[in-house]
C-alpha positions in Angstrom: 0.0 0.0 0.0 2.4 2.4 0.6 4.3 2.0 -2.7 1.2 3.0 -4.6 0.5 6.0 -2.3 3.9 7.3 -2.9 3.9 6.4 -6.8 0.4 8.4 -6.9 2.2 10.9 -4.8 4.8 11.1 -7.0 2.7 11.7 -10.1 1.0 14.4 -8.6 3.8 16.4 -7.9 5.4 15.4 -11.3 2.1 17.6 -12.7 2.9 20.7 -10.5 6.5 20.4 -12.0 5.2 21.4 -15.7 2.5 23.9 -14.8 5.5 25.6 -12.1 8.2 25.4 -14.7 6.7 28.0 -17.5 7.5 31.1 -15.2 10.8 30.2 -14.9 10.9 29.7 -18.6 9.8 33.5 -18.7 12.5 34.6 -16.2 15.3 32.9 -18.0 14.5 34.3 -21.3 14.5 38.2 -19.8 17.6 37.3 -17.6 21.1 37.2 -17.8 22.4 33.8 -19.7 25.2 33.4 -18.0 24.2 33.4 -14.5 21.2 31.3 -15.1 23.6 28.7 -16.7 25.5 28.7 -12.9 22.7 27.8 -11.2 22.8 24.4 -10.5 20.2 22.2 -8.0 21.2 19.2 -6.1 18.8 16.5 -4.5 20.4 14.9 -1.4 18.9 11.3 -1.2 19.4 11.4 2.4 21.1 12.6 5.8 20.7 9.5 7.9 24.3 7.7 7.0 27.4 8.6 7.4 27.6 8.0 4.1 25.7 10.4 2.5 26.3 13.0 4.9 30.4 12.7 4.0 29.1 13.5 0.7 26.5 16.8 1.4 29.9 17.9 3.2 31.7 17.3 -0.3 28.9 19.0 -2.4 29.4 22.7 -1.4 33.5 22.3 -1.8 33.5 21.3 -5.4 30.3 23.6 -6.6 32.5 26.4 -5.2 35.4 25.1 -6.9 33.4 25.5 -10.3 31.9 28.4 -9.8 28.4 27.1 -9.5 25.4 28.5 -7.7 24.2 26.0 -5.8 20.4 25.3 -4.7 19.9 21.8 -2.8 17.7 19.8 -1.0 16.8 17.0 0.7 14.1 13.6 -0.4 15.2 11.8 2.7 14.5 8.4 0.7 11.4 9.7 -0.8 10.3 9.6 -4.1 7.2 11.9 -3.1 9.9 14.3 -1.5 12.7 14.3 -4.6 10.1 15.0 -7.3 8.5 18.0 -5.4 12.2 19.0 -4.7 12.8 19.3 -8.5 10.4 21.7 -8.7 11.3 24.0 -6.2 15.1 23.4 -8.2 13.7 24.8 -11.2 11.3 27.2 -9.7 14.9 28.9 -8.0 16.1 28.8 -11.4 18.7 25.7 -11.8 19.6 24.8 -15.3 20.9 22.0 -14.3 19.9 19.2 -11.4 22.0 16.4 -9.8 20.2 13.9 -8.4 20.5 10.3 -6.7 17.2 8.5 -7.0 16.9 5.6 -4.5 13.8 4.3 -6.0 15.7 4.0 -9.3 12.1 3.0 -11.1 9.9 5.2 -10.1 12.0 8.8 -10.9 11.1 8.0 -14.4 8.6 10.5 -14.7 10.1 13.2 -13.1 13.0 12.7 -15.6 10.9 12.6 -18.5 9.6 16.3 -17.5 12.9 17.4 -17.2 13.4 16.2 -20.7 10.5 18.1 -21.7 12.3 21.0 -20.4 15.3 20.6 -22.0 16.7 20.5 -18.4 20.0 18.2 -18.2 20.0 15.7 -15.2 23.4 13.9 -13.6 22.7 10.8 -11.2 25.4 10.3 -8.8 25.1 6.7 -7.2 22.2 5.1 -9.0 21.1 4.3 -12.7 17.6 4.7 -13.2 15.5 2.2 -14.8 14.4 4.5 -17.4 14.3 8.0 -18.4 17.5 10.1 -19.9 19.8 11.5 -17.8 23.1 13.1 -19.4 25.5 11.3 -17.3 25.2 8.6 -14.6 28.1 8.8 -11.9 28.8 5.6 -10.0 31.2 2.7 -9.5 30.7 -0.7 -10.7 27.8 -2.3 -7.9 28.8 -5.7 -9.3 32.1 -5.3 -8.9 31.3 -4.7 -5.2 29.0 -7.9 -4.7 32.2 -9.9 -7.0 35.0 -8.3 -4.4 32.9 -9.3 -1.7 32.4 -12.7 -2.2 35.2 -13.6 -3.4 37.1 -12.2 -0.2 34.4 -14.0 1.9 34.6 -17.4 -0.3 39.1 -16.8 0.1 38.9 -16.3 4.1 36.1 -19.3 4.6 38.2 -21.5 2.1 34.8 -22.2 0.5 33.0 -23.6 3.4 30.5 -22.0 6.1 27.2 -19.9 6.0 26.7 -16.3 5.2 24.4 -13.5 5.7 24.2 -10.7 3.4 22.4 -7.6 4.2 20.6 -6.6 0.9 19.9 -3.1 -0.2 16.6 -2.0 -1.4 16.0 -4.4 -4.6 14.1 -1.0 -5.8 17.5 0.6 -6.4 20.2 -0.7 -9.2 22.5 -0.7 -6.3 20.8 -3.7 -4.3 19.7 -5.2 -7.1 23.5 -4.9 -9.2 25.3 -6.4 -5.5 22.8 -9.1 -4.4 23.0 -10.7 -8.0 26.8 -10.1 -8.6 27.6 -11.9 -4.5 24.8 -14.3 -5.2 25.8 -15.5 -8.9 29.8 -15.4 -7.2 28.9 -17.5 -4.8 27.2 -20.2 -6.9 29.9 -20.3 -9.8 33.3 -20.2 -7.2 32.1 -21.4 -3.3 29.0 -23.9 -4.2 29.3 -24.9 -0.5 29.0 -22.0 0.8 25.4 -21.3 2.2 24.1 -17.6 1.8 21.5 -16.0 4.0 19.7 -13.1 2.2 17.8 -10.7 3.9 15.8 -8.0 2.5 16.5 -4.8 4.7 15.1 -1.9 2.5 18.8 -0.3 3.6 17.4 0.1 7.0 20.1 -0.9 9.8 17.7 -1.7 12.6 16.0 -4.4 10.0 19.2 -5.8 9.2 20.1 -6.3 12.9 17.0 -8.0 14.0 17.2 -10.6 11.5 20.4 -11.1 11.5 19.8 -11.8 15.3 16.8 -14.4 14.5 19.8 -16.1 11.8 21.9 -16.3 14.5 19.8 -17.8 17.1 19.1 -20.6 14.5 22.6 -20.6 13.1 24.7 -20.3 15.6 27.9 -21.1 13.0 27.3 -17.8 11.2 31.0 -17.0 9.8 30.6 -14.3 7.5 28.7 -11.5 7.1 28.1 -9.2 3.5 27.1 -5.7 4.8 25.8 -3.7 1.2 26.1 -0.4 3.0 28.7 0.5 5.9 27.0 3.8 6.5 23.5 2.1 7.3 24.9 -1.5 8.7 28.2 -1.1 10.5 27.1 0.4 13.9 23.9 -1.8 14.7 25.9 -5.1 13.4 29.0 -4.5 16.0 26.6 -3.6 18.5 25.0 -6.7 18.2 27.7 -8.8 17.8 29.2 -7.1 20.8 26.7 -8.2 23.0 27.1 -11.8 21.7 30.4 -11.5 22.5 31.5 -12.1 18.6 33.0 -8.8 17.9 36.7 -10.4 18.4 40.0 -10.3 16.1 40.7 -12.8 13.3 42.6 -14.8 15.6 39.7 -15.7 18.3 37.6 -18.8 16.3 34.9 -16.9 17.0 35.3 -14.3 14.7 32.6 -13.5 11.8 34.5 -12.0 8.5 32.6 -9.4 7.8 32.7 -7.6 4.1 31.4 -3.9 3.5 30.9 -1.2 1.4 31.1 2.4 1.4 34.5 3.4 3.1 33.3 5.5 5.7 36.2 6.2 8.2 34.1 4.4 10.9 34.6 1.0 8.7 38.6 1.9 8.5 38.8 2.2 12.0 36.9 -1.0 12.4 39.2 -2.3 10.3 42.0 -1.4 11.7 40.7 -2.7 15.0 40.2 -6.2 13.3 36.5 -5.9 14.1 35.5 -6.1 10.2 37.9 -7.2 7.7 37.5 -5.2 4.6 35.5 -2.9 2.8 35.0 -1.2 -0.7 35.5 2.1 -0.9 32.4 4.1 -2.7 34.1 7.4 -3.5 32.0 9.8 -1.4 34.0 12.7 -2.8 34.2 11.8 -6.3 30.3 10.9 -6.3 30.2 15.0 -5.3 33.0 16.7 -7.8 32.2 14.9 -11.3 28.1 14.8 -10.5 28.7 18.6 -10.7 31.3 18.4 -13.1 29.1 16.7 -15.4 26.3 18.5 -15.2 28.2 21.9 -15.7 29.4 20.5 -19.0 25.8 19.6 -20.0 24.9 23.3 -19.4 27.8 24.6 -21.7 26.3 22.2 -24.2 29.4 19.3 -24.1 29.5 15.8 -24.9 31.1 12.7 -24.1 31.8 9.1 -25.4 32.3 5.8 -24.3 35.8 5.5 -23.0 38.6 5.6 -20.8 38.3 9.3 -18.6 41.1 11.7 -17.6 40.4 11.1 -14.0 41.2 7.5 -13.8 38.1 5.9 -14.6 35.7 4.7 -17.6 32.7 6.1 -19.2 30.5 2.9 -20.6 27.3 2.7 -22.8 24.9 0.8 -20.5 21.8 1.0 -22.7 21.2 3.1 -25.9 21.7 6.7 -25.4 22.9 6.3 -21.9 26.4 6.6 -19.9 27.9 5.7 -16.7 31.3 7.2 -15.6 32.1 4.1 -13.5 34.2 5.7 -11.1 37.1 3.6 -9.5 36.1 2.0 -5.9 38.8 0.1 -4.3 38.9 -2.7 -2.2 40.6 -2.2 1.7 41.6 -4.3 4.2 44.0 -4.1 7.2 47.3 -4.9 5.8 46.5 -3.9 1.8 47.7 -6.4 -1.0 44.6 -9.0 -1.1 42.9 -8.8 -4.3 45.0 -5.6 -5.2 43.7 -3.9 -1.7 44.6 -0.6 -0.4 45.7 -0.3 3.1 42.8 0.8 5.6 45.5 4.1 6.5 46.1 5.1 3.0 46.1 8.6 2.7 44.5 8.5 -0.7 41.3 7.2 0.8 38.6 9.6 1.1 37.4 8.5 4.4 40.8 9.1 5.8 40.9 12.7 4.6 37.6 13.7 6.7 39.0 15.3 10.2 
């Protein structure tokens, strides 16, 4: 029920985006086309993970570095929300919007306006479904849910149970790292037996059943956590009281994989609480979203092909590309898999003070 009140929701505000946008049609014509070209909105998906507020902290720093106006808001995981915050974007003039939809099928229709508009859109994190955006800016999810396992499946030397916290399977991000681990899993480490649970990214979900798995499976040895920012704190404080949030060397211990970098996760590494993570790039996600979406503005293009920043723009369906920015696996000593060390310096969440 409360998918189709927030779709219907949706809809409704996608309607008050075209009849709001014509004014600021008007005012761009009679203004100056120069400063309505710096105007630039941003949609923050949310401010509940450490995650995503590392990158609202980034946002500001490289739209000054630009020279963009900046307008932003805030959907706090709501497709209702993010769709009436695009039109108060283009209502305070932006020319340009970078969002992150985490209901990557049901920002369709807000895109399509926006196309209507002639408005040029940038997701950062998530690939919609459908609907044209000039550039999507994200790493490779598989690659996550294919470093993961195979880190898992190498410490377990193929044998034991897992639990992996699934993301939303709304979002390309769930969907692209429970299918990668999954289909790892079943090609490399056949005997290892996976536990998915469905958490809708929500940490106190993924705690609660990961207790009910452990009260039934008691020889739990690895754990798949899909987001560090939403899964990190509520895991070791379960585990804590469990008395299972010990060092590789205690037999007790539960390998536990992550992703997003945060520099919580690289001092749990460091701590050997977890083992290793995969650092999302927080601070990239923020300077080439804008980057991007000031080029659409100025009326550039792009192809398929290797980047001057280290990473790869690819042609995931006709007429759309995804910079697939590089996210690095890290563990305590570095080396595994081509890790980096959880201290290096180059590591975003090490640069946060």
């Amino acid at each position: 029920m409360k998918s189709t009140l927030t779709s219907a929701a949706a809809l409704v505000a996608v309607a008050a985006l075209l009849a709001g946008c014509n004014r600021g049609s008007d005012n761009a014509a009679t203004g100056d086309r120069g400063a309505a070209a710096a105007i630039v909105g941003v949609d923050y998906p949310r401010s509940d993970t450490d995650f995503w507020n590392s990158y609202i902290r980034y946002v500001p720093r490289y739209g000054g570095e630009l020279g963009l106006d900046l307008k932003t808001t805030n959907s706090e995981n709501d497709i209702a929300k993010l769709t009436a915050n695009v039109q108060t974007l283009v209502g305070q003039g932006a020319k340009g919007v970078v969002l992150a939809p985490q209901d990557t099928a049901a920002v369709a229709p807000t895109l399509d306006q926006l196309a209507q508009r002639k408005i040029p859109v940038v997701t950062i994190d998530t690939r919609p479904d459908k609907g044209a955006v000039f550039m999507v800016v994200r790493a490779d999810n598989r690659a996550y849910g294919q470093k993961a396992c195979e880190y898992l499946g190498a410490r377990l030397e193929g044998k034991g149970k897992v639990v992996m916290f699934e993301g939303d399977l709304a979002s390309v991000n769930g969907r692209d790292r429970t299918e990668a681990f999954n289909a790892c899993m079943k090609q490399k480490f056949p005997d290892i037996r996976v536990f998915g649970l469905a958490t809708e990214w929500k940490g106190d979900v993924a705690a609660n059943k990961l207790q009910t798995v452990l009260a039934a499976n008691p020889d739990i040895n690895g754990i798949y956590m899909q987001a560090g920012g939403v899964f990190l704190a509520p895991t070791m404080q379960l585990l804590k009281q469990k008395n299972l949030l010990v060092p590789p060397s205690d037999p007790r211990h539960i390998f536990i994989v992550s992703n997003d970098g945060i520099p919580e996760e690289l001092r749990a590494i460091g701590a050997g609480q977890i083992d290793a993570t995969v650092s999302q790039p927080a601070d990239l996600y923020a300077k080439y979203g804008l980057h991007y979406v000031k080029a659409a503005i100025e009326g550039k293009t792009f192809r398929p092909g290797p980047t001057d920043h280290g990473s790869t723009i690819v042609q995931v369906r006709p007429g759309l590309l995804e910079d697939q920015l590089p996210a690095p696996l890290v563990t305590k000593d570095g080396g595994t898999q081509g890790s980096l060390k959880a201290d290096d310096p180059s590591l975003w969440g090490n640069q946060i003070k």
